[in-house]
Steps between C-alpha positions, in 0.01 A plus 500: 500500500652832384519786777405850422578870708272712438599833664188738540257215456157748659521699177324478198813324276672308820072323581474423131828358489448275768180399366656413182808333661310248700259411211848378360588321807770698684494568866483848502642745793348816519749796719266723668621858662325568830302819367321259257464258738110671516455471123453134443192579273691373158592164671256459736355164278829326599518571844188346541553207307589209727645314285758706318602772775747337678588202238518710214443826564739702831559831636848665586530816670763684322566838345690693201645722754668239706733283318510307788183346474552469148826309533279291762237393316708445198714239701212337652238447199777412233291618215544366173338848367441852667255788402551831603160671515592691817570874412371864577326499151273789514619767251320815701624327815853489371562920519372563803721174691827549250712288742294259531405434158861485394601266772209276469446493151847526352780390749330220656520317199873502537474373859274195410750456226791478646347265761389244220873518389624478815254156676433338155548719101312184297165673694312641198382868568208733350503865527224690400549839365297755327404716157549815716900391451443675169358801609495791195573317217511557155416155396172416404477144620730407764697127503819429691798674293282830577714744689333566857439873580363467869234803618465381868648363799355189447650454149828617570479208738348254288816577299711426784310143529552468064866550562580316780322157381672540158873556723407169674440327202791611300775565751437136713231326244233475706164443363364794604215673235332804538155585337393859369146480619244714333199637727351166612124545682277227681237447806819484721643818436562713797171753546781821517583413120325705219275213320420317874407886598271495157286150542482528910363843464276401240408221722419745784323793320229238340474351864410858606848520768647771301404765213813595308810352376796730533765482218821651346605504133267268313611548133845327589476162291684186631551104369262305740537155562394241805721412748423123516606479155807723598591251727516166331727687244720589798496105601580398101789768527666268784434213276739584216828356486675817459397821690413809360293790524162565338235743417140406623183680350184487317642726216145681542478844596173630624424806745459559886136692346446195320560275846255687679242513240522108444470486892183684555268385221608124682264655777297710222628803660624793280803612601386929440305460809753386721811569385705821640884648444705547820864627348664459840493118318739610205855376495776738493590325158373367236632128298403520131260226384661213571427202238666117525592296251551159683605288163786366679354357767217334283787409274643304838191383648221578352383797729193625305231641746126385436341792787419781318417845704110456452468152696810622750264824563219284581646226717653784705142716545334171564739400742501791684127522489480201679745579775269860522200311525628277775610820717284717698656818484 
């Protein structure tokens, strides 16, 4: 039975992964940080399931911050794989905690690195990084020989985490692969992200909790995909017998007005009635429209996403309309 590490396993990515991972028969080891010890929501189905948490499916208390704990659990698991899904990956977040970001994001990486090379370098690693590493670009469509331009803490860290997975793999050959993930939405995403913000205040406004849906700048257009399918091409990445880096995306652009407009006629709302601009939710900068071509990873393995953004749109407002309906206030 392969082992998997899956650091940041409460999130969106690290839940689907393990989802994924254990449908293929790993035991899978989540790392948990104590401030999302409270947010269990994503893999709450596994903790109750009798008969895969604590067979299949474990918990280690760990964090980015402490290599420590890292080098710990690393020693004591002896994964055959690890996932790093544990960041600060919240672009508005990221100029307002610049530290932080930069620490977390971008030179953990190299700690968990140099720990794989250090207690075992055949561990195979996946790094996920992010279409904001390209930032203002003058390319049209994005793949991975595109020059990265960062326009935010968070990318300029991302960039960190590009570099120091491709340093691993070159300088000691270590199979170490990082993934240039477009915007990738689902049910599990975090409610302080844009579309969870969209689809849970839908949700609320046609349950009568709430009237209006405060946004920023919704003419910025962006390549949505679903993170489930996001994920298994992160697992197929690990399965290649030579690392490398890929782009991940739909190669579809549509609209943050289009989003929302998709989201309330799934709860025949219309989105005029409800919808206000608050600017204080404007970034300091702006990315162009950012567009991936991800030929070389279907060249590899076939990545070709089947989740379009109308049927991601809907599973989301549904979702979340069912989590509304189930809470009194």
């Amino acid at each position: 039975m392969k082992k998997a590490l899956i650091l940041g396993v409460t999130g969106q990515d690290g839940s689907y992964l393990a989802d994924i991972l254990l449908e293929k028969g790993y035991a899978v080891y989540g790392m948990v940080r104590r401030s999302a010890t409270g947010n269990t929501r994503n893999i709450r189905h596994l903790l109750d399931d009798e008969e895969i948490f604590g067979s299949r499916f474990f918990v280690k208390r760990g964090d980015l911050a402490d290599p420590v704990s890292l080098h710990r659990i690393i020693e004591e698991v002896e994964p055959d794989e690890i996932y790093n899904e544990a960041d600060q990956d919240h672009v508005s977040w990221s100029f307002d905690i610049v530290g932080y970001s930069a620490d977390i994001t971008g030179a953990a990486v190299g700690r968990v690195l140099e720990i794989i090379r250090q207690v075992n370098p055949k561990i195979r690693f996946f790094q996920p990084c992010s279409s904001n590493m390209f930032g203002l670009t003058e390319a049209r469509v994005q793949n991975e020989e595109t020059p990265f331009n960062p326009q935010s803490t968070y990318a300029v860290s991302k960039v960190t985490a590009y570099y120091f997975t491709r340093y691993y793999r070159q300088a000691f050959g270590m199979h170490a692969s990082a993934a240039i993930l477009y915007n990738h939405e689902s049910p599990r995403r975090a409610i302080e992200y844009l579309s969870r913000k969209v689809s849970n205040g839908i949700a609320r406004i046609k349950l009568g909790k709430q009237r209006k849906l405060a946004l920023g700048d919704t003419s910025a257009k962006i390549d949505w995909g679903h993170a489930r399918e996001y994920m298994e091409a992160a697992w197929a990445m690990l399965q290649q017998p030579t690392a490398d880096d890929y782009v991940i995306a739909t190669g579809e652009v549509h609209s943050v007005q289009d989003f929302v407009e998709l989201a309330f006629r799934c709860a025949g709302l219309n989105s005029v009635d409800h919808v206000v601009q608050d600017r204080s939710l404007l970034r300091p900068t702006k990315t162009s429209t950012l567009v991936g071509d991800a030929s070389k990873a279907k060249a590899a393995f076939g990545f070709a996403p089947k989740i379009r953004l109308p049927d991601l749109v809907k599973a989301m407002v549904e979702a979340d309309m069912a989590l509304e309906s189930g809470r009194s206030t």
